[in-house]
MIGU-434209 format. One record per residue (C-alpha): residue number from 1; residue in three letters; x, y, z. Coordinates in pm, 1 decimal. Example, Ala and Ser with C-alpha at 12.3 -4.5 7.8 and 13.67 -1.06 7.14 Angstrom:
SITE	1	ALA	1230.0	-450.0	780.0
SITE	2	SER	1367.0	-106.0	714.0
! end
This chain:
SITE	1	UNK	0.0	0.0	0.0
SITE	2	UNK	183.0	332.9	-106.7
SITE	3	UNK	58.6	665.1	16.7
SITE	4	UNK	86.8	983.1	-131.3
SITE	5	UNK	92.1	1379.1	-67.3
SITE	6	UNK	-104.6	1588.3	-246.5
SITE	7	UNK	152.0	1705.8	-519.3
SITE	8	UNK	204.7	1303.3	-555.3
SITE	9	UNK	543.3	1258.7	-352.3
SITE	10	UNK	589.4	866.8	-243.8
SITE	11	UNK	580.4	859.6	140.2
SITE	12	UNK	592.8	473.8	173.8
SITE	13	UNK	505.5	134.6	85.4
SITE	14	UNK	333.5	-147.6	292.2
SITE	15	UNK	147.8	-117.3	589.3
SITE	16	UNK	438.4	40.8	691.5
SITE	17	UNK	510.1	299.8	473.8
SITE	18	UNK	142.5	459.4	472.2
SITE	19	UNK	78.9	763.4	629.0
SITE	20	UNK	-247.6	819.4	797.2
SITE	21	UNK	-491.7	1117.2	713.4
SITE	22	UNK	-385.4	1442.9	869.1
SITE	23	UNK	-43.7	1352.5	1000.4
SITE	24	UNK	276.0	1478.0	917.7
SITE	25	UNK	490.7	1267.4	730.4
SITE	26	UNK	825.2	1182.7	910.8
SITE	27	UNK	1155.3	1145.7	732.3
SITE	28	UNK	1389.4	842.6	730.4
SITE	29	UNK	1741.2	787.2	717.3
SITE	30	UNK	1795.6	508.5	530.2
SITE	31	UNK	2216.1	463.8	688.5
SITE	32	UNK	2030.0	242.5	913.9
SITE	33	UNK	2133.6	461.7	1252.2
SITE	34	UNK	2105.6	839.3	1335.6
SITE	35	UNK	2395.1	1079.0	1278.9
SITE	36	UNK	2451.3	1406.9	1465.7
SITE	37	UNK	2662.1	1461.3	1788.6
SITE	38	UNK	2399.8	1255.6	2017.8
SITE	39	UNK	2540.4	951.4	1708.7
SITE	40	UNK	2709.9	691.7	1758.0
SITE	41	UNK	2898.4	711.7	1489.8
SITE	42	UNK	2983.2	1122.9	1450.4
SITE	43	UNK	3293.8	1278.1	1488.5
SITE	44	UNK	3208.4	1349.5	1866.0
SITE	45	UNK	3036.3	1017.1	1932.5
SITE	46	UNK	3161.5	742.5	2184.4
SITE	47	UNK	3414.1	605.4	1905.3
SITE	48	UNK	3540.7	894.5	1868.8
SITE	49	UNK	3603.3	998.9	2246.8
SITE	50	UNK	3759.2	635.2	2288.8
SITE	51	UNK	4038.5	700.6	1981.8
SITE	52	UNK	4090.2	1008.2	2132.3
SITE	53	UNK	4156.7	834.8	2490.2
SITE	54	UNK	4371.8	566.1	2327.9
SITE	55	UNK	4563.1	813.5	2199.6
SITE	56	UNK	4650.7	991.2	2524.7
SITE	57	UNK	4658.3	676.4	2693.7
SITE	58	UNK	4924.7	545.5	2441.1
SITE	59	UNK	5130.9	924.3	2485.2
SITE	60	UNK	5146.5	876.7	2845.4
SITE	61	UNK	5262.9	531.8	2845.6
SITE	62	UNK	5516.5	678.8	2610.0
SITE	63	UNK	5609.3	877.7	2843.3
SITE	64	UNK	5636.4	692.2	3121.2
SITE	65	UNK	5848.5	397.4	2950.2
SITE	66	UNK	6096.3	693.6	2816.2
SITE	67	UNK	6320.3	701.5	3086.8
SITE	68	UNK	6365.8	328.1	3075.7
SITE	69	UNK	6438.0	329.7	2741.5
SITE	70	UNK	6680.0	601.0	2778.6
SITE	71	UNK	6851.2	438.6	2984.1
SITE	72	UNK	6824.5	146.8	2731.8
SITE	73	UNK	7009.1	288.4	2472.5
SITE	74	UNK	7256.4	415.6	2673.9
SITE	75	UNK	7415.9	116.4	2817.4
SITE	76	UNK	7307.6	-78.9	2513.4
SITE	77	UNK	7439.0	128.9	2198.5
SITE	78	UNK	7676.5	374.9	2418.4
SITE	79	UNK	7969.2	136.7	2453.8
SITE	80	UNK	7928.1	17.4	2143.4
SITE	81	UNK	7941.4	360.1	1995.0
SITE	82	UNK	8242.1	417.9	2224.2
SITE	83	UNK	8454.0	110.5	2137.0
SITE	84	UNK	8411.5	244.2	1788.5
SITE	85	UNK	8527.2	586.7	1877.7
SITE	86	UNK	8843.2	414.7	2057.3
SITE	87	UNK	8946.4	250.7	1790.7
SITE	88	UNK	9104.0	539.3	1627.1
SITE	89	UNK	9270.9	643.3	1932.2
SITE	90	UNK	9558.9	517.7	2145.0
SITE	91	UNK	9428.5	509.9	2475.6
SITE	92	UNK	9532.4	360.1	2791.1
SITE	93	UNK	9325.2	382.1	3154.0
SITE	94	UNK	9474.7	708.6	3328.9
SITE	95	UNK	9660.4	846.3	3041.5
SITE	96	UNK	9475.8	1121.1	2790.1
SITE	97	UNK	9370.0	1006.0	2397.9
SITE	98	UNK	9571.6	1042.2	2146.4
SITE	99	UNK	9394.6	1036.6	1790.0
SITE	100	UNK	9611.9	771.5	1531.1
SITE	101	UNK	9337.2	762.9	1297.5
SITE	102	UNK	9361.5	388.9	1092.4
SITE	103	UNK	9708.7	308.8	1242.1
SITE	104	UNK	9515.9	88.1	1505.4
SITE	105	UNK	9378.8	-113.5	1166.3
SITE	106	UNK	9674.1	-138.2	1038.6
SITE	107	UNK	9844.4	-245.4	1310.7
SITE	108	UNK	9568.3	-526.3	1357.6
SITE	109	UNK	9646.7	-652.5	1000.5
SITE	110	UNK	10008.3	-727.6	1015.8
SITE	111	UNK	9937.8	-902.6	1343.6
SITE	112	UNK	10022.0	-1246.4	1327.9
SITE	113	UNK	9859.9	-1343.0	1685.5
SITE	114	UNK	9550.3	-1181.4	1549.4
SITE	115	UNK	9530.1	-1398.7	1239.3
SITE	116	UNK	9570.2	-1713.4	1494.7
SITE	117	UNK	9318.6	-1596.7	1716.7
SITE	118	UNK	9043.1	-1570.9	1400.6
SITE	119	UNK	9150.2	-1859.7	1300.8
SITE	120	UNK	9087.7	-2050.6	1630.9
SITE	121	UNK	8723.6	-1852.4	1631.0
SITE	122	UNK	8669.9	-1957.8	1311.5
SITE	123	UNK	8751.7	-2323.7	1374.9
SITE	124	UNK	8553.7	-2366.8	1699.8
SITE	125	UNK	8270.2	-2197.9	1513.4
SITE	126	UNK	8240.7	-2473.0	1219.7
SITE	127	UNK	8276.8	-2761.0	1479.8
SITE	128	UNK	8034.5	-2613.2	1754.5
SITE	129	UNK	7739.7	-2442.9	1493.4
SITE	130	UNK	7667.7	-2768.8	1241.8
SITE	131	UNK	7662.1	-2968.3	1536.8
SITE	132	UNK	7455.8	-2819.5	1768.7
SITE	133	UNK	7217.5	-2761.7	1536.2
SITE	134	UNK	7170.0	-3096.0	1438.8
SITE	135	UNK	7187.6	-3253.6	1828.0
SITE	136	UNK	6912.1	-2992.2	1919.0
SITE	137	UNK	6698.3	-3089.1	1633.4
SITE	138	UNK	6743.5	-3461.9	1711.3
SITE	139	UNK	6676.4	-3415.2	2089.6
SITE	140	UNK	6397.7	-3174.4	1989.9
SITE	141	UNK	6246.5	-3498.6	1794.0
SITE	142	UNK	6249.7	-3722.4	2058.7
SITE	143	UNK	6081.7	-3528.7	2288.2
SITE	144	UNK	5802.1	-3381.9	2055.6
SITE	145	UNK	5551.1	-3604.0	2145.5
SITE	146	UNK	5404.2	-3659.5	2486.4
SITE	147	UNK	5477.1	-3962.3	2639.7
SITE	148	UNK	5518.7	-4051.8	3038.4
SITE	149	UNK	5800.7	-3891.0	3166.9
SITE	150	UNK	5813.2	-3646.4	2867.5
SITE	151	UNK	5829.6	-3328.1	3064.0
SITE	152	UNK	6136.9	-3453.4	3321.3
SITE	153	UNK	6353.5	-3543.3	2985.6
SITE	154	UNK	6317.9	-3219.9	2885.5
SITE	155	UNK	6383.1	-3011.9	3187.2
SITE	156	UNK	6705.8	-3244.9	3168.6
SITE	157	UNK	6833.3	-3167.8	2856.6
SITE	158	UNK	6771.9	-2761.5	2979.9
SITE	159	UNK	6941.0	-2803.0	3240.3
SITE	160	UNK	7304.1	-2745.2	3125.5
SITE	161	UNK	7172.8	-2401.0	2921.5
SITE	162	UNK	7075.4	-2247.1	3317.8
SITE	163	UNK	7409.8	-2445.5	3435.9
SITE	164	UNK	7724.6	-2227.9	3540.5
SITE	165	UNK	7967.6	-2231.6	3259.2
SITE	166	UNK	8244.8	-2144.6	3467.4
SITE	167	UNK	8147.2	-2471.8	3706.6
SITE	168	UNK	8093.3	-2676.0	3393.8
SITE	169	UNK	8379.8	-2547.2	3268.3
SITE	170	UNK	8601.1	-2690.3	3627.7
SITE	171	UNK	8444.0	-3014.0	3609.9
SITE	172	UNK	8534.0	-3051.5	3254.3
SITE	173	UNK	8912.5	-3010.2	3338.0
SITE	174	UNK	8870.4	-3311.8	3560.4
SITE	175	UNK	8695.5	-3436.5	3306.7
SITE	176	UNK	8954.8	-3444.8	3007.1
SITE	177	UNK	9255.3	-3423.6	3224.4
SITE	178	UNK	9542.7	-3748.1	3220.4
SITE	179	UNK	9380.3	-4010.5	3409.7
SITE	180	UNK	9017.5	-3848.1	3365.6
SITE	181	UNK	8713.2	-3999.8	3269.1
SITE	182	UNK	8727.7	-3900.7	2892.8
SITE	183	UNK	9101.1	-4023.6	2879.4
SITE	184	UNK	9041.2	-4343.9	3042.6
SITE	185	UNK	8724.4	-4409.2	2831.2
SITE	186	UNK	8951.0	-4334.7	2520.5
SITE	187	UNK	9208.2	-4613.2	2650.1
SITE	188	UNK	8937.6	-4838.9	2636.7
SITE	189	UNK	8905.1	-4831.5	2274.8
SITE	190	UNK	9252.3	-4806.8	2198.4
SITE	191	UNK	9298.9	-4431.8	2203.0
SITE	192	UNK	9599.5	-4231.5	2371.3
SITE	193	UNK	9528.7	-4158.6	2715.2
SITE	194	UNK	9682.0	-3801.2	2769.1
SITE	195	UNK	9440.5	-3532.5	2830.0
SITE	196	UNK	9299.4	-3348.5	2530.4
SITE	197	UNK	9358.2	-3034.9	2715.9
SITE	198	UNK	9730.5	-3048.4	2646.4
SITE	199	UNK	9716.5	-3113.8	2256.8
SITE	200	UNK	9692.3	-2889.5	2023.9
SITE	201	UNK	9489.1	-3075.3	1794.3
SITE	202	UNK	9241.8	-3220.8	2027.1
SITE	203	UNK	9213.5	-2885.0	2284.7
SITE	204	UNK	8954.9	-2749.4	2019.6
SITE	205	UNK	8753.6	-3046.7	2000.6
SITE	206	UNK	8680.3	-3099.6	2365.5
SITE	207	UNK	8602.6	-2674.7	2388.0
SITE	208	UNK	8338.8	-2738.5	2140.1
SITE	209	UNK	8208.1	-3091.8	2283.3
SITE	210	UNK	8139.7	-2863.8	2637.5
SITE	211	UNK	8022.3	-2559.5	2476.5
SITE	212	UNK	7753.0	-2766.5	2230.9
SITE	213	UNK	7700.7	-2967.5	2570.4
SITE	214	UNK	7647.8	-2647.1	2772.3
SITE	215	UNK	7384.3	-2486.7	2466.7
SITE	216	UNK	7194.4	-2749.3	2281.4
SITE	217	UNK	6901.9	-2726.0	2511.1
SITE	218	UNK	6808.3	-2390.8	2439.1
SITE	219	UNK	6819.7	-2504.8	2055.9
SITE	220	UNK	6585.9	-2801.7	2128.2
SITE	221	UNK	6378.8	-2592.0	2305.3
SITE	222	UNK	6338.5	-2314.6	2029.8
SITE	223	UNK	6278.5	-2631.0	1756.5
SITE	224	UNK	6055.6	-2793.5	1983.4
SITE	225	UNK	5785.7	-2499.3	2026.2
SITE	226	UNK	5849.8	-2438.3	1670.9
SITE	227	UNK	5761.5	-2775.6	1597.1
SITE	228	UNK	5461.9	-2835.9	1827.2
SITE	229	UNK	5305.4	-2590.5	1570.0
SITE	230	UNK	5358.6	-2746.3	1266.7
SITE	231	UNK	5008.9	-2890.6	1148.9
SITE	232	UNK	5028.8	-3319.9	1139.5
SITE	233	UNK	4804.3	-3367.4	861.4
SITE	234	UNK	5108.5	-3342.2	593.9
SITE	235	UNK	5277.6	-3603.4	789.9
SITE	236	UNK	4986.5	-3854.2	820.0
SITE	237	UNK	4902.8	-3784.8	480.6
SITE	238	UNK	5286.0	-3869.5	377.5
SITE	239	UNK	5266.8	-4172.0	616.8
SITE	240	UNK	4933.5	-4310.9	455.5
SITE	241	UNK	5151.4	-4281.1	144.0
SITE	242	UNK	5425.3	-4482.1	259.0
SITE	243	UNK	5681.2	-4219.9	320.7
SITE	244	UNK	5914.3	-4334.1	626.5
SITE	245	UNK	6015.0	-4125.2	950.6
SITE	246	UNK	6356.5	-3988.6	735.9
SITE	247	UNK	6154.3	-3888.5	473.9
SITE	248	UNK	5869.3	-3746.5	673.4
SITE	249	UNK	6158.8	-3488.4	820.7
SITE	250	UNK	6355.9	-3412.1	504.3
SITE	251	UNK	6055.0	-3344.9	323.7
SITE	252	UNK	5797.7	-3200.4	517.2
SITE	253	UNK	5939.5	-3075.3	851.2
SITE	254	UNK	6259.6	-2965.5	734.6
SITE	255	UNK	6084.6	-2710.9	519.2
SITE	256	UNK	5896.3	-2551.6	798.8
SITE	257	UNK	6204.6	-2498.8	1037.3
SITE	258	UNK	6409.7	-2276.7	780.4
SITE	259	UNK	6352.7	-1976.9	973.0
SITE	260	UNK	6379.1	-2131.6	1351.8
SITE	261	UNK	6726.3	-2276.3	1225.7
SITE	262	UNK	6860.1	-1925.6	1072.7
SITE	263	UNK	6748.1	-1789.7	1366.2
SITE	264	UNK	6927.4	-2034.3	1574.5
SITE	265	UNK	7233.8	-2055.8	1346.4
SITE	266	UNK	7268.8	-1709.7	1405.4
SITE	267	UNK	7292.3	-1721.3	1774.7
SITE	268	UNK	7482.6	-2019.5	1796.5
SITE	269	UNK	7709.7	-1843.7	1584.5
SITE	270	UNK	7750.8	-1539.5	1768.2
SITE	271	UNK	7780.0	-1741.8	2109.5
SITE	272	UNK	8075.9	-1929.8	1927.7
SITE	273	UNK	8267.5	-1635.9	1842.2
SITE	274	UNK	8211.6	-1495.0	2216.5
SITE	275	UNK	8342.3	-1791.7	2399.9
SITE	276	UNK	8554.5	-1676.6	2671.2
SITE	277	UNK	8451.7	-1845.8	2994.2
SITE	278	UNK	8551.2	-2216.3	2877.1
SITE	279	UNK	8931.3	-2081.5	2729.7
SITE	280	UNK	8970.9	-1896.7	3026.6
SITE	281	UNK	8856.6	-2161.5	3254.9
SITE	282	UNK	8993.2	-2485.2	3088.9
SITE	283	UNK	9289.8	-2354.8	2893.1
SITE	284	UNK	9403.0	-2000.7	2931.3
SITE	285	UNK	9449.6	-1988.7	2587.2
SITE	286	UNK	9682.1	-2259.1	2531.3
SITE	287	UNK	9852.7	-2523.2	2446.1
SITE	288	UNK	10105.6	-2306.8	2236.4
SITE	289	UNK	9776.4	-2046.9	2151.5
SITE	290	UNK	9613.4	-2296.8	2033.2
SITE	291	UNK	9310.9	-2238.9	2209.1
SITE	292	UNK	9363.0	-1861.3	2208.6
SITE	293	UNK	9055.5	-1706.3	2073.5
SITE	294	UNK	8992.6	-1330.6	1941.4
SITE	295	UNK	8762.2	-1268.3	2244.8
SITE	296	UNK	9052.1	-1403.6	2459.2
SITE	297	UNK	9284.0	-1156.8	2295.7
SITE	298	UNK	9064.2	-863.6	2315.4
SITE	299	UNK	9042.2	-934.6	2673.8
SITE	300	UNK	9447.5	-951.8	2699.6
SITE	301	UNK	9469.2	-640.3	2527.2
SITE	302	UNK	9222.5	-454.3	2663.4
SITE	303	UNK	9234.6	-572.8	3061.9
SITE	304	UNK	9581.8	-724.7	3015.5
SITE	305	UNK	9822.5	-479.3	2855.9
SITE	306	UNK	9533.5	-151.0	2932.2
SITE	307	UNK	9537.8	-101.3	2574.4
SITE	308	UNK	9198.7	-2.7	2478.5
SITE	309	UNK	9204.0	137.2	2140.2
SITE	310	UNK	9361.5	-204.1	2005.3
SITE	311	UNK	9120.8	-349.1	2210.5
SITE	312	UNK	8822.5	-163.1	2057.9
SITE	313	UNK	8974.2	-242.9	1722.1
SITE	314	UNK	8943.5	-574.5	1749.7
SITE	315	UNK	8639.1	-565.7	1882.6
SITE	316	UNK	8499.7	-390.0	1580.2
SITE	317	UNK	8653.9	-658.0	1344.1
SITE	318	UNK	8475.4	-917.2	1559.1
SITE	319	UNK	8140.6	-743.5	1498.8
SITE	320	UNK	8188.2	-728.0	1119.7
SITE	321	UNK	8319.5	-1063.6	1069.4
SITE	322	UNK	7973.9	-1144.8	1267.3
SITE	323	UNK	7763.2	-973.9	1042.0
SITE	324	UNK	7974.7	-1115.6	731.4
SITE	325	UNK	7886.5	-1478.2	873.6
SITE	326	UNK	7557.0	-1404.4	941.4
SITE	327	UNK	7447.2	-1244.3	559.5
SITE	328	UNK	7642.5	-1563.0	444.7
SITE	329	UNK	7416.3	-1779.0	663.1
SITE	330	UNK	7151.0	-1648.3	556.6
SITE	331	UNK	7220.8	-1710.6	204.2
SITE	332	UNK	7305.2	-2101.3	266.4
SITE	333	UNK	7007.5	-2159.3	477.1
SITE	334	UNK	6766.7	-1972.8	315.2
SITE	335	UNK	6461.2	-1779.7	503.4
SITE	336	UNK	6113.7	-1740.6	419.9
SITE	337	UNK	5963.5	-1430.3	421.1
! end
């Protein structure tokens, strides 16, 4: 039923629409709510006032958390920023700066302990990274699924990440000393006896058997949660097809831990280079340097022989070889985006 005005104007349609005789037609929005500052949605309505409240809310937390991250930056980026400033200076504690520009560099380069000590990094890096990576992955697969007892074999294989180093480190003296354990275990299947510890082909090995020992739990960990993510119905699928465990991995879980293991290559990589705690417990840098690290010999430089702007120098190549090995880890392992 459609009513009309006099000069023919549509007022409605329906029961609905029809206007009785002698009232006043009403207009209707047809947005489906009203409009206007009593609105919902206006520029002054409710949504509005609670923007504008976020907003102030968000400033004041700003505000608030600036001092912290002041503070942040400070002891964060400040060092950083003045180990590079050092660099270009000869400075020892007590005496005044003296500016030498890239003579600090160069001095670094025709350094023959400095070429040993990257080498050592280097070397301990390649045995500790590939490794570790792969025992955390493996450990990471055993304890994926729940079984009885799950949760105490993995709070086991944590426990050396949350163990001292430093009393790991002491107990793995004993451990691969003349007469220890590890030597008398290596007698057993017809190895030499005398303590790894005092070779200098076998001191780099047992650094990076207790430093993968003292991290792979962290790496199982990170795999692990990554893992418990991963959806299973590619792997039944695959298994109703008759692919096996090794396949099951290579093909369909492998995949899916790209980024977790550039992520994890890069820390394990970075730990590597830092080692300090296990040379300067276990070895002191030797036999013969051959355990003497770059962080070892920024530390003699710098805490040693007081000479800080080698020190920093170092320091800075140790930051860009990092980032070197990292870009170039990235490129081998891949990451997806």
């Amino acid at each position: 039923m459609t009513a009309t005005t006099p000069s023919g104007d549509v007022l409605g349609t329906g029961v609905q629409g029809s206007v009785p005789d002698g009232a006043t037609p009403v207009a209707r929005s047809t947005s489906g709510g009203s409009s206007g500052p009593s609105g919902g949605t206006g520029p002054t309505g409710p949504s509005a006032f609670r923007r504008t409240m976020a907003r102030r809310e968000a400033r004041i937390g700003l505000l608030f958390a600036l001092p912290a991250f002041l503070l942040f930056l400070a002891f964060r980026f400040g060092p950083a920023i003045a180990g590079v400033g050092l660099s270009f200076f000869d400075y020892t504690i007590g005496d005044t700066a003296q500016w030498t520009g890239l003579d600090n560099f160069e001095r670094m380069v025709n350094d023959p302990i400095f070429w040993s000590a990257m080498r050592v990094t280097l070397i301990l890096s390649v045995l500790i990274v590939p490794l570790s990576l792969a025992i955390s992955t493996f450990m990471a697969l055993l304890v994926r699924r729940s079984f009885r007892g799950s949760g105490f074999y993995r709070s086991v294989f944590f426990l050396p990440v949350v163990t001292s180093l430093v009393l790991a480190a002491t107990v793995f003296t004993w451990v691969f000393s003349t007469g220890g354990p590890w030597s008398q275990l290596m007698g057993l299947i017809g190895l030499s006896t005398d303590s790894w510890l005092g070779s200098t082909t076998l001191v780099l090995p047992a650094l990076a058997l207790v430093s993968i020992w003292s991290r792979f739990g962290y790496g199982m960990l990170i795999l692990l949660a990554r893992m418990q993510d991963l959806p299973r119905e590619l792997e039944e699928a695959a298994a109703l097809d008759g692919a096996n465990a090794w396949h099951r991995f290579w093909h369909i879980i492998m995949p899916q831990l790209k980024p977790t293991l550039f992520f994890l290559a890069v820390i394990e990589t970075t730990a590597s280079f830092q080692i300090f705690d296990l040379v300067y417990t276990m070895t002191g840098g030797g036999p013969a340097r051959a355990s003497y690290s770059l962080v070892y010999q920024i530390y003699d430089q710098g805490f040693k022989y007081f000479d800080l702007g080698y020190a920093s120098t170092l320091g800075v190549a140790l930051f860009i070889i990092t980032i070197v090995v990292a870009l170039v880890q990235r490129r081998l392992i891949g990451r997806d985006k």
